[in-house]
C-alpha positions in Angstrom: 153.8 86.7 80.9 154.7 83.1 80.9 153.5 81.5 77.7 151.7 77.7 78.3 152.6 75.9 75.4 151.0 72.7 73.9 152.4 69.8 72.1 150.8 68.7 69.1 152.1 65.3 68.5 154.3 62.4 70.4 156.7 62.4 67.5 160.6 62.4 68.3 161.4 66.4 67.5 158.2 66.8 70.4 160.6 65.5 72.7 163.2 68.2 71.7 160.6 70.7 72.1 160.3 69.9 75.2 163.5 69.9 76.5 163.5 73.8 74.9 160.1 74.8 76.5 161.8 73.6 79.6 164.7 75.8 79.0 163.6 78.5 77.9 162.9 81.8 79.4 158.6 82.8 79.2 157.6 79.2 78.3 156.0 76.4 80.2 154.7 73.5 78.6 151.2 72.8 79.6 149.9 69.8 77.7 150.6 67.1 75.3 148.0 65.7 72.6 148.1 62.4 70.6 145.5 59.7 68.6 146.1 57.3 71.2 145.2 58.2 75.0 147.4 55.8 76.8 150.6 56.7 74.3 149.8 60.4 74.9 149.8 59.7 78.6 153.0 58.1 78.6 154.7 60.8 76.6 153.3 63.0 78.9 155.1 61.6 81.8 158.2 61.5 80.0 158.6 65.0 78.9 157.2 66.1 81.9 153.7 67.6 80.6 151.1 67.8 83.3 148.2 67.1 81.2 147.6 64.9 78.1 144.7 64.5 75.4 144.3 61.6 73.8 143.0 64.0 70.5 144.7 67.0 69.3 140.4 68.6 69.2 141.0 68.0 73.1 144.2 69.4 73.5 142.8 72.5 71.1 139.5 73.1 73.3 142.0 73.8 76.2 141.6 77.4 77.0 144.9 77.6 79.6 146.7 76.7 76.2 148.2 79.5 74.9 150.3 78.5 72.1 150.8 74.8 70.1 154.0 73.5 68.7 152.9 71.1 65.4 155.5 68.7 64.6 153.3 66.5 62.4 153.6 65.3 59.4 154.4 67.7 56.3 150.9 67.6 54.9 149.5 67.6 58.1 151.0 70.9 58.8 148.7 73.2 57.7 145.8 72.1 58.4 146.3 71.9 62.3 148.1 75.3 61.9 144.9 76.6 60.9 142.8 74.9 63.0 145.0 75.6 65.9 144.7 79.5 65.1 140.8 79.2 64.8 140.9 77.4 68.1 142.7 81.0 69.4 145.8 79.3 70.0 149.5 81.4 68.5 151.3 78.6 66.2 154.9 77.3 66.0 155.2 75.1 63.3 157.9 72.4 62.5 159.7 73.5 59.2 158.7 73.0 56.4 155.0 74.8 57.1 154.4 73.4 53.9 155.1 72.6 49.8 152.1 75.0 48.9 152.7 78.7 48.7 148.5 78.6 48.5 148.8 76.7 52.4 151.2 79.2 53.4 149.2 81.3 52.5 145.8 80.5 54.2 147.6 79.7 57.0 148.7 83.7 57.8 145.2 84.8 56.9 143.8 82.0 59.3 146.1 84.5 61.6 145.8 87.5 60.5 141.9 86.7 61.2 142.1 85.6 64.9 144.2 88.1 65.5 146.9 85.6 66.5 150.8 84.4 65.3 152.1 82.0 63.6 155.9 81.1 62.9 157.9 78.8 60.9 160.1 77.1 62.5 163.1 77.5 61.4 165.6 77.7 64.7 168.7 77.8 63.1 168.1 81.2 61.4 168.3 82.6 65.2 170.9 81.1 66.5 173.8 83.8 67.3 176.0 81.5 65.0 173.9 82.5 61.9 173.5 86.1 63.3 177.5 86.2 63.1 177.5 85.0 59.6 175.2 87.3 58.2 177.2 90.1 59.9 180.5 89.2 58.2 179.0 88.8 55.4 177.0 92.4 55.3 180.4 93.9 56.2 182.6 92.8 53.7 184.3 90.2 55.8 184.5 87.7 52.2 184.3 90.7 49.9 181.1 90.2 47.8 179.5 87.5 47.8 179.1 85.2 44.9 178.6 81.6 46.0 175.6 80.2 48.6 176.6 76.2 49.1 174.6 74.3 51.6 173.8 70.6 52.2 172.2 68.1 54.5 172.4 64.5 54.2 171.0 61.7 56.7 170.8 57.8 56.8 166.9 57.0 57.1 166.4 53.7 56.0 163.5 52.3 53.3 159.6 52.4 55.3 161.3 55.9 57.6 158.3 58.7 57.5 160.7 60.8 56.0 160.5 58.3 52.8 156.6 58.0 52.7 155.5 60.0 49.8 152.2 60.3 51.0 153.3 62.1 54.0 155.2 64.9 52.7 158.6 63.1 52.4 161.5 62.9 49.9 165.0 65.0 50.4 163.7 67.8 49.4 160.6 68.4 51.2 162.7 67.0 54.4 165.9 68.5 54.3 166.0 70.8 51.2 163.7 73.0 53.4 167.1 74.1 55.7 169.6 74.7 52.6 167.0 76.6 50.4 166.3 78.9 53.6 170.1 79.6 53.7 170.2 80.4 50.1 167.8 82.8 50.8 168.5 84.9 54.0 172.3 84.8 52.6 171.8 85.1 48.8 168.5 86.8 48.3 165.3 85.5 46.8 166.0 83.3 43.5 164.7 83.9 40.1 165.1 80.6 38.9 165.6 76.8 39.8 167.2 73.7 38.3 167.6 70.5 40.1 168.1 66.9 39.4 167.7 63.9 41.7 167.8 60.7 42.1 164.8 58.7 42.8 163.8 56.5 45.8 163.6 52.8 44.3 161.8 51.3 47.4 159.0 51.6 50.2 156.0 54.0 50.0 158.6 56.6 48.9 159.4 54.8 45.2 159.7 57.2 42.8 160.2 60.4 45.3 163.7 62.5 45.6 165.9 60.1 47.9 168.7 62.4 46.6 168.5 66.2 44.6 171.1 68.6 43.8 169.7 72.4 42.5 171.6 75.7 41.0 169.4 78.9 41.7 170.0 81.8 40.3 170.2 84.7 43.1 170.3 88.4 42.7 173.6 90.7 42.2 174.7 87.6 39.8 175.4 85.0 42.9 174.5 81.4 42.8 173.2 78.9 45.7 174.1 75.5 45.4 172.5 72.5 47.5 172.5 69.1 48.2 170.4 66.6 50.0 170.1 62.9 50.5 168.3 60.5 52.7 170.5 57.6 52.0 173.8 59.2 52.8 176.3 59.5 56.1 175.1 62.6 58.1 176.3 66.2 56.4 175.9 69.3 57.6 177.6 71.9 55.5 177.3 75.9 55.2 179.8 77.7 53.0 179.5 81.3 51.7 182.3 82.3 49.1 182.8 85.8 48.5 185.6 87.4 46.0 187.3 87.9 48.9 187.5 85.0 51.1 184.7 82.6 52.4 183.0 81.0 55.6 182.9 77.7 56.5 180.1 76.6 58.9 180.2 73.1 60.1 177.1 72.6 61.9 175.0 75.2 60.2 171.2 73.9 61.2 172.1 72.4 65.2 174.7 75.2 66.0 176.6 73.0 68.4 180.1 73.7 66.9 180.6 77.5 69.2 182.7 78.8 66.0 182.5 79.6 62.6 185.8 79.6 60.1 186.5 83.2 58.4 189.1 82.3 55.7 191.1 84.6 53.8 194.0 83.8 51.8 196.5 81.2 53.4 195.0 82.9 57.1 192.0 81.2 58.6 190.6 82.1 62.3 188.1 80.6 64.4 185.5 83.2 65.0 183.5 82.4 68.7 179.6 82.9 68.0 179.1 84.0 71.5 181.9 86.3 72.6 180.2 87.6 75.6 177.9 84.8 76.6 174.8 87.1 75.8 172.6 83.9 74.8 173.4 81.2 77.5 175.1 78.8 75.5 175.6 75.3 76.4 179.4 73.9 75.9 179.8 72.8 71.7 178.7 69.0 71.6 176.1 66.8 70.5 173.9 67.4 73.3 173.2 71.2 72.8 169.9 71.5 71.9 170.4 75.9 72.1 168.9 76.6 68.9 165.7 74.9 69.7 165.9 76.8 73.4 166.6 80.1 71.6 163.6 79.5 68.8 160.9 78.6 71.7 162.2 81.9 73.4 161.7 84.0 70.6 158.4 82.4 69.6 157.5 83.0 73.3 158.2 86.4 73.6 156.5 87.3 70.5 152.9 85.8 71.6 153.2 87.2 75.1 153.2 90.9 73.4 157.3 91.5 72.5 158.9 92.0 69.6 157.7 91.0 66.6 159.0 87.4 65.2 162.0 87.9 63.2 160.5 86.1 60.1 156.8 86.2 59.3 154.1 85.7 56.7 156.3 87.0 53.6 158.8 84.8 54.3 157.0 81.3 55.1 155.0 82.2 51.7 158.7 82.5 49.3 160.2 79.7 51.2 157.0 77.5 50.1 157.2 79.1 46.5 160.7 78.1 46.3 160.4 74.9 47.8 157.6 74.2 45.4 159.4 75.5 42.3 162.6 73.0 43.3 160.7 69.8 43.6 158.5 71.2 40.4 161.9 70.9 38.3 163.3 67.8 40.0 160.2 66.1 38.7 160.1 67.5 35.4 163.5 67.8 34.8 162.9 71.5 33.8 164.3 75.2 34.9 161.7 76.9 36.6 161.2 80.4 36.6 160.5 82.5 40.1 
């Protein structure tokens, strides 16, 4: 079964989708929606939908649609998650699904009720460059592990969606979404949070995180450490330090890089992530967009009746309770307890 996917938005990352649907094996893409006929149109043409809707109702109402991709805004996420699995349309949804464990929530039972899926999307977890790293780690490659460090910094200057309060944004709710993910699937779920940041002093976002740091506490006595910033040159950093040795990942969330660094003493070796070219990759460089290919996949092959997707309603629901209880103590400048 071939899956038809819908776009729910003309954002940027909808473009990206695009390119993956295209890619990837089961998936067509079917139609685009937007507020705005004529801009929906044009999108359209350039990613190479057939149809556009100049509403996302429109695009909803479309019974050859099996599935929607929702790249909107944060706090638009769940609603048109729910709406879209009412409508009797499967759900991929841009990370983070939301700040609310309570949305995350609803949005599962909204599911779990039509009888349909919905995923967070959160590609890089996939990728056979995180599936390598979670191997080493689970066999000892770093001895135990102690330390979970991640960060993720970008340049998005003052009036940027991703510095509108209103819309979901600060650093954390933008990026802190990818390092507290890693801090879970490598170090377990925490039991407590403490962050700090540094406020945004202009724009709609005044007064939000433009910068956070946070210490969780993790199981088995390891710690996770991140850091984010949306005033920064780009960062993307993944290290897990064991008692043993430790990995280095530079491109943790795009997985472009085709290694990761196994370091052990004074020896160090460049570990391929795809040895026997099982999953199709594209040469390492700034133009592979694999993760996004491998996540639409996945997503595909789940609604059409295969596996199950690898990450599901439990998950989503603790990564919002985290996410929640980070921002809660970067606010109050308070330890929160899980």
């Amino acid at each position: 079964m071939t899956v038809r996917w819908g776009l729910l938005s003309t954002s940027g990352i909808g473009r990206v989708a695009a390119r993956a649907v295209a890619a990837a094996d089961g998936a067509d893409l079917a139609a685009v929606a937007g507020r705005e006929p004529g801009r929906a149109a044009d999108y359209a043409t350039h990613v190479g939908a057939p149809v556009s809707y100049g509403s996302y109702e429109d695009l909803l109402a479309d019974a050859d649609i099996d599935a929607v991709y929702v790249p909107l805004p944060i706090t638009l996420h769940a609603e048109w998650a729910v709406r879209a699995l009412e409508a009797g349309k499967h759900v991929l949804c841009e990370k983070p699904l939301t700040l609310d464990p309570d949305e995350a929530t609803a949005v599962f039972d909204a599911a779990e009720r039509a009888d349909r899926i919905a995923v967070e999307g959160f590609m890089w977890r996939l990728h056979p460059q995180t599936l390598l790293v979670q191997r080493l780690v689970r066999e000892g490659a770093i001895g135990d592990l102690a330390h979970v460090r991640a960060a993720l910094t970008v340049s998005a200057p003052a009036g940027d969606i991703r510095r509108t309060t209103d819309l979901g944004g600060g650093a954390l709710a933008d990026l802190g979404g990818y390092c507290v993910s890693a801090v879970r699937l490598f170090g377990g779920e925490p039991t407590t949070v403490r962050a700090v940041r540094t406020a945004d002093p202009v724009g709609t976002g005044a007064g939000h995180d433009l910068r956070a740091s946070a210490v969780f506490e993790l199981p088995a006595g390891r710690l996770g450490l991140i850091d984010v910033g949306l005033d920064l040159e780009r960062r993307d950093q993944l290290e897990l330090v064991g008692t043993e040795g430790r990995i280095v990942v530079d491109d943790p969330w795009l997985c472009r890089a085709g290694i990761v660094e196994l370091i052990r003493g004074e020896r160090s070796e460049r570990l391929p992530v795809d040895p026997d070219g099982a999953y199709r990759l594209a040469p390492p460089g700034p133009d592979n967009e694999d993760a996004y290919r491998i996540e639409f996949e996945a997503a595909s092959a789940a609604f059409a009746g295969g596996p199950a997707p690898a990450f599901g309603r439990a998950d989503a629901i603790a990564q919002a309770r985290v996410l929640a209880a980070t921002r809660r103590s970067a606010a109050e400048g308070v330890t929160v307890t899980l």
